[in-house]
N, C-alpha and C positions, 0 to 999 in steps of 0.2 A: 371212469373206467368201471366196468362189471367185475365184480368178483363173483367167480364160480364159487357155490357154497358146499362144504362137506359134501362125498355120496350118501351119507343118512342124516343131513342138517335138515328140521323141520322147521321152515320158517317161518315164523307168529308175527300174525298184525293184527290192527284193531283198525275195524272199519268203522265209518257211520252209516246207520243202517234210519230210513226214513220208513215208520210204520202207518201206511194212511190205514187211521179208523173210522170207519162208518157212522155216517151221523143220520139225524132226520131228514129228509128232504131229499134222500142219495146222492148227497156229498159224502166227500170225507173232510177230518184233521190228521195233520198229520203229525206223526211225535217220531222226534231226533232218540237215539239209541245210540251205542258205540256196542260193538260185538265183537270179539280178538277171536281169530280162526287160528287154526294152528295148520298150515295146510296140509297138503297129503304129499310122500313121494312118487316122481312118477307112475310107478309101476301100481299106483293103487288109481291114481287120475284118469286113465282108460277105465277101469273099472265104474266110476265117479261118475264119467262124462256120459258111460250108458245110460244110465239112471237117472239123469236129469229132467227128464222130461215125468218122472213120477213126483210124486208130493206126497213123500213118505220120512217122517220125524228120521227116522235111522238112516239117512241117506247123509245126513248134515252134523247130523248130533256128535258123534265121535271129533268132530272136527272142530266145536266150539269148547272155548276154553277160555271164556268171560265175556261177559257183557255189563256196562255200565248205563246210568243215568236212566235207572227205572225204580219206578215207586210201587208200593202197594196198592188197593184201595182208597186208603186213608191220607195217601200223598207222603209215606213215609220212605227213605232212600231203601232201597234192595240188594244186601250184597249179595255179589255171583255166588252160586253152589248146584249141584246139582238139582237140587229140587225145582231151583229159577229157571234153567236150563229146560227142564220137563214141561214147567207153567209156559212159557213161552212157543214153546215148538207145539202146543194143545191150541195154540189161540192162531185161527187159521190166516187169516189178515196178517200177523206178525211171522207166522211160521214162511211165508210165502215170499215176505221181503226181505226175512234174512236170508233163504236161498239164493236167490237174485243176486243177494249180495256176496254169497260167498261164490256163484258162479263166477260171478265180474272179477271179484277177484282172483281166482282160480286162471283166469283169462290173462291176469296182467293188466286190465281194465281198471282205468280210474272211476274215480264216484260219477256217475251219471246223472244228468238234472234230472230236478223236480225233485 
């Protein structure tokens, strides 16, 4: 059964977010992430769904509120903090599949192949 949640309940989830990276040859790899959106209330999700078609860091950012199983440079683990948050939404390949992902989710949409 559905339960109706609060009128100002923000519901938080952690998605996996798949980041294919560019390699030689124009393939990619692709590297597993988990990303926890917090999502929006209605009345901001019109506003949201305008916007989607732009690829603009402030469209999404207010909305993420962790992401796991990322490393530095050097292969060292990364905890969440805003700084991460900024690095990430800069690196265009990554910024582009976590929107996707929060759209899907946004949607009610499950994890998508590939």
């Amino acid at each position: 059964m559905f339960k109706l949640p609060k009128p100002d309940e923000r519901l938080k989830v952690s998605v996996p977010v798949s980041i294919p990276v560019p390699q030689d040859g124009g393939t990619v790899r692709k590297h597993e992430i988990d990303v926890t959106f917090e999502l929006p209330l209605q009345d901001e999700v019109d506003q949201v769904l305008a916007r989607q078609d732009e690829d603009a860091p402030d469209l999404i950012e207010k909305y993420i509120v962790g992401a796991d199983r990322i490393q530095d440079h050097a292969g060292n683990p990364m905890p969440y903090s805003d700084e991460l948050k900024t690095s990430l939404l800069n690196v265009t390949y990554a910024r582009k599949a976590i929107t996707r992902a929060f759209f899907a989710t946004l949607a009610g949409e499950g994890r998508r192949g590939n």
